[in-house]
Every structure is written in structure tokens, then in C-alpha cells.
N, C-alpha and C positions, 0 to 999 in steps of 0.2 A: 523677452524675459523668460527664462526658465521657471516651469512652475515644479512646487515640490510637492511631492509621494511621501507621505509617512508609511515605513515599512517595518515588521515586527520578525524576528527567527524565532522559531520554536522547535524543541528537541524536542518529537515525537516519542513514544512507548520511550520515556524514558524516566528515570527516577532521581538521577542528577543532570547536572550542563553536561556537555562536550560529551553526551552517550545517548544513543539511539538514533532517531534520522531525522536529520533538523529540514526545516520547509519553511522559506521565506514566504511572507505572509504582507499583502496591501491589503485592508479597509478600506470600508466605502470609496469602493472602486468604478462607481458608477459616470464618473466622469472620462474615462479614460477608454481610447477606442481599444478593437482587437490586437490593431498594429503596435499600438501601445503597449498592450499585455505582451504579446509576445516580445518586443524588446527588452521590459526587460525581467524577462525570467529567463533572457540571455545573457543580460549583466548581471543576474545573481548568479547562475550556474549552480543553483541546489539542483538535485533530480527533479522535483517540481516547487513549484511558486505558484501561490493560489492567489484568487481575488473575488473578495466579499461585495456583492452588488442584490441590490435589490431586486426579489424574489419575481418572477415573470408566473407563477404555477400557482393557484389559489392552496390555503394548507399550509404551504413552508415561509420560515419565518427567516428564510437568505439562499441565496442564488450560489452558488460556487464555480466556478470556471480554474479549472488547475494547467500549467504549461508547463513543458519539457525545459532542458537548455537550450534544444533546437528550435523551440518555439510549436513542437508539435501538443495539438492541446489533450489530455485523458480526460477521460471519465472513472466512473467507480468510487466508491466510498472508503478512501484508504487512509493512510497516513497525510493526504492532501486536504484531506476531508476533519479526520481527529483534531489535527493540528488549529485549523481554525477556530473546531468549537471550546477547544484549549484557551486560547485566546480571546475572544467571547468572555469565556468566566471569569478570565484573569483580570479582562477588562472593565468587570461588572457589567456586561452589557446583555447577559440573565436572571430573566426573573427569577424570584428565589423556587418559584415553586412552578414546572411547565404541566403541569397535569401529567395524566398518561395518554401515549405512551413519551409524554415531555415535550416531545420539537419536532418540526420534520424540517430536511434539507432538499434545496433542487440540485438536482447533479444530470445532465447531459437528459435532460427530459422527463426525468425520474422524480415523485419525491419519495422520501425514502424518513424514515424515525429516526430518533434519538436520543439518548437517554444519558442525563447528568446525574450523575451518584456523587452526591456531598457527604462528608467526614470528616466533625471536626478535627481540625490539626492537620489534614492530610491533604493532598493538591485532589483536584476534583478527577474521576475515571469517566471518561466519556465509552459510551456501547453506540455504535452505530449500525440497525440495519442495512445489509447490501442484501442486492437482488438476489430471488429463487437463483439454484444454480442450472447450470446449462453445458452437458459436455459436447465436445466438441469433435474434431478429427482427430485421428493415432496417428504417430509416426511409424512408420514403418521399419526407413533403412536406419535402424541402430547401427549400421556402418557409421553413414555418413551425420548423423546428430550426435553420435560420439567426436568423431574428427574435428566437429564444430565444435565442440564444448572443450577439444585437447585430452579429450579421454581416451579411452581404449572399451571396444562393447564387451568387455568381461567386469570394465564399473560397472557398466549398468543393472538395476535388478533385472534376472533373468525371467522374476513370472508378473511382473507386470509390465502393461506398455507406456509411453509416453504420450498423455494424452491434454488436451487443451480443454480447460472448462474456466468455465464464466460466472461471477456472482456480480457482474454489474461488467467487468472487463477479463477479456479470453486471452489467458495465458495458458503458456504450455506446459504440466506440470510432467518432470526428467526426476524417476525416480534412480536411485541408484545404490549400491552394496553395504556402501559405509559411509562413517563421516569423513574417511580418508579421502575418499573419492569425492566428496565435495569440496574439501576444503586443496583439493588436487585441480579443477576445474580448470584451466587459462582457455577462455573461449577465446575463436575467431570472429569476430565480431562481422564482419561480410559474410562467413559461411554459415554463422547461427542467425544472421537478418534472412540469409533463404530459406531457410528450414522453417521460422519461423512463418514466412510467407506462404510456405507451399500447403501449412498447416493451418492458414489461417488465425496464426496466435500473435499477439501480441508481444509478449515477455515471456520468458526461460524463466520457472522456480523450478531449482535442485534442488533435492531434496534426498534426504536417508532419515532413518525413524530408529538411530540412535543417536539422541542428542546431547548434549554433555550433561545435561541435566537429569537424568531419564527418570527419578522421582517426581518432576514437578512439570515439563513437557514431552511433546509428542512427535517433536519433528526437530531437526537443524538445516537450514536450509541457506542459499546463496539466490539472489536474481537477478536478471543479466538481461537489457530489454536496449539491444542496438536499434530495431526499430522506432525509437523517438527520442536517439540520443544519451541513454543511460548505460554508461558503461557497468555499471553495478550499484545497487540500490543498497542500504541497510537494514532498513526495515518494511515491508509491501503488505500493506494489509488488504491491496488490491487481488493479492496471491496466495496468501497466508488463507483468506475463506473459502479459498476454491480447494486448497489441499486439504481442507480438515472439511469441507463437505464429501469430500472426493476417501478420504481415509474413515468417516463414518460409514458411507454408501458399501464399502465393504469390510467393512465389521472390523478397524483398524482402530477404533478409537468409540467410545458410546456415544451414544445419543443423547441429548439432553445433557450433557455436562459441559462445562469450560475449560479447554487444554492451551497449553501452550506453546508455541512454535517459537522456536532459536532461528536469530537473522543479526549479520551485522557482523559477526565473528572474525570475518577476516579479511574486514575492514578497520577493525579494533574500535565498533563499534558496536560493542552487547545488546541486543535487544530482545524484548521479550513481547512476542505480539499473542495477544488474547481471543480467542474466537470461543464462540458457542453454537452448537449444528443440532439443530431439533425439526426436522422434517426437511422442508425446501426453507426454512428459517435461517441463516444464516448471520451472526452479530461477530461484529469486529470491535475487541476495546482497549484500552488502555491511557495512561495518563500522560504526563511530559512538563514542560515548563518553557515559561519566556523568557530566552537568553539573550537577546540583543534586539534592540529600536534605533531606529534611523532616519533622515529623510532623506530622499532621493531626489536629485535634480534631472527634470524630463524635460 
């Protein structure tokens, strides 16, 4: 006999359905081995599929395990991480009131806070600390991570480099001239998995710092992470904290305030992801909604 999975989607930073970056979502997932998980966050085929299992780390109040479509598993407190505690609320499965600083979550060893901001009439905005940041190695051959990305190194900004930094997971942030040259992007997905490699990064954020919004964010960006099967993401708040620690750290955006970063554009999937950079502090926020339940036969 097949036993059934109830599973929940959830459209991350988003403000209606069918916009921002949806992430299938199993509860109490504790029955269910690794091999399990990875199957199926291969039959969902979202960028990740998370699973809510009871907390292993004294302090947090749930465990998180997030998988690729390849079945490779991340870490980081991103839109894998939001999305569940989205659902949490919607479920009423939050107390009304968490003290401060509210929650904490475990994520690849880590706990890490979190913070439910209720409003009447309004869907709930979850803020999740991710880890101090951490940079990493530079690219060097702007030849060859152009070629990869299908650019030309005259996209690229000319006075900064390409560098990989980490607020829980190291990606490699590709700055570049415009938002032409982003939304210009067609990576080689083989030649940007080496690049990525040789740098030690995880995931490709592009990025240009005129966004179409430029009263209201700070960034427009694109991410592209062939290393665990994402041919492009919509929204990555995995990415999104490492750019805006990385554009406070040189005087690109201030300190102690909340910006926002453009993701999802061209995928025709608008999103609007929330960070706030106050020392090695790094918070990632935003709201969304549950648009689709199911059960799954395993």
C-alpha cells in the first residue's frame, strides 16, 4: 500500500498567487527517510522542496532540510526557509506571541532567529536571521565567466570583481553595467558549473544596481545555480543577503536600513526580496501565501 504525504506550495516574497518563487512544502516530515526526501523534491521539480521535521539542536522550535530537483540538499535561510514559516502561520501552528527575538530555526547545523510581524488585515512578514557574512574567492578570468554567463567582459562592471560570499551559503556574486546586461544573461550551464567550482561558489547572482524600481530597491538581479540543478531561480534570499552585506561593506547602500532587491523579472515572476545589513547582522524578509495542498502517494 502507498502511504500518503500531505504537501502544501507556497509563493514566496510574494503579494498575490502565481508571483514570486513558489516552494513546495511536506510537514511533519519525520517519518520519511533521506531517500524519500530526495524523491520527491524530484517529482515536484520546484528549485527547492523543504521538510519540516522535528528539531535535533536545543533552542529551535523545527528542523529544516531543503532539496534541489536533483535531489541535492542546501542550506541557508532563504526562500526554503520563509516559505515554511509562511505556512506555520497560515496553519496556526504559532503561538500568538514568540517573545524576542520570536523563534529560532535549525538549518544545516545552525540555529539561527526569527521574527513573525503580525498586521491586522495583512498576511503575516516573516524576517529571518542568516549567518555573519563571509567572502570568499574572486574570479579572475572575466574572459572566461563572461563566456559562461553568454556575455561579453565589456557587461561586466569594470571596478569591481566577482566575488563569492556567504551568509549561511557561498555564492558567487557577477556584478555587471546595466540592467541590460542582466536581463542579456543566457548562461552555459557546464561552463558556469566550472567557474563556479574553481571558485568555490555555489550559485551565480547577477547583478546591476539599477533596478527598475530605483526609489524603492537597490539591486535587479538574475540567479543561475547549475550546481544543484537550478537552471534559474526567481527569487534567492540565499543571495539576495550576501549582495546587500557585500554593497553595504562598500559604502553602496547604508547600514542599518532595509533595501530591496529585484529578482524573478525574467521569468515573469516579480519579486521583491527584503534584507537588512547592520554589522555582520544580516535579515532576510518578506511575506507570500499558500496556493495549493495536496497529498502525494509514496
Amino acid at each position: 500500500m502507498a502511504s500518503r504525504v500531505p504537501f502544501y506550495f507556497v509563493d514566496v516574497f510574494a503579494s498575490r498567487p502565481l508571483t514570486g518563487n513558489p516552494l513546495s512544502l511536506v510537514p511533519d516530515a519525520d517519518g520519511l527517510g533521506e531517500v524519500q526526501m530526495r524523491a520527491i523534491a524530484r517529482e515536484f521539480n520546484q528549485s527547492e522542496t523543504t521538510f519540516l521535521l522535528r528539531p535535533s539542536l536545543p533552542g529551535a522550535a523545527v528542523r529544516l532540510r531543503s532539496f534541489t530537483p536533483i535531489g541535492a540538499e542546501v542550506g541557508g535561510a532563504g526562500h526554503n526557509a520563509l516559505g515554511a514559516w509562511l505556512w506555520m502561520e497560515a496553519a496556526g501552528r504559532l503561538p500568538s506571541a514568540g517573545g524576542e527575538p520570536g523563534f529560532r530555526q535549525e538549518i544545516a547545523g545552525r540555529v539561527l532567529p526569527v521574527e513573525v510581524i503580525r498586521r491586522p488585515g495583512e498576511p503575516a512578514t516573516i524576517w529571518m536571521d542568516q549567518s555573519p557574512p563571509q567572502t570568499g574567492a574572486m574570479v579572475r578570468d572575466r574572459a572566461a565567466l563572461a563566456a559562461a554567463l553568454g556575455l561579453t567582459k565589456g557587461d561586466l562592471a569594470a571596478d569591481e570583481p566577482a566575488q563569492v560570499v556567504s551568509t549561511g551559503a557561498g555564492h558567487l556574486l557577477v556584478p555587471v553595467r546595466d540592467r541590460g546586461a542582466v536581463d542579456r544573461a543566457a548562461p552555459d550551464a557546464a561552463r558556469l558549473a566550472r567557474v563556479l567550482r574553481q571558485a568555490d561558489g555555489e550559485g551565480c547572482y547577477l547583478y546591476s544596481t539599477d533596478p527598475v524600481d530605483p526609489a524603492g530597491a537597490v539591486a535587479y538581479t538574475r540567479f543561475f545555480n547549475p550546481t544543484v540543478g537550478i537552471a534559474e531561480d526567481p527569487a534567492t534570499g540565499t543571495a539576495a543577503g550576501p549582495l546587500v552585506a557585500r554593497l553595504a561593506a562598500t559604502g553602496k547602500v547604508p547600514e542599518r536600513t532595509t533595501v530591496i532587491v529585484e529578482q524573478g523579472y525574467a521569468l515573469g515572476r516579480p519579486s521583491r526580496i527584503q534584507v537588512s545589513a547592520s554589522g555582520h547582522r544580516i535579515r532576510v524578509g518578506g511575506s507570500g501565501l499558500v496556493v495549493a495542498e495536496g497529498t502525494l502517494a509514496t
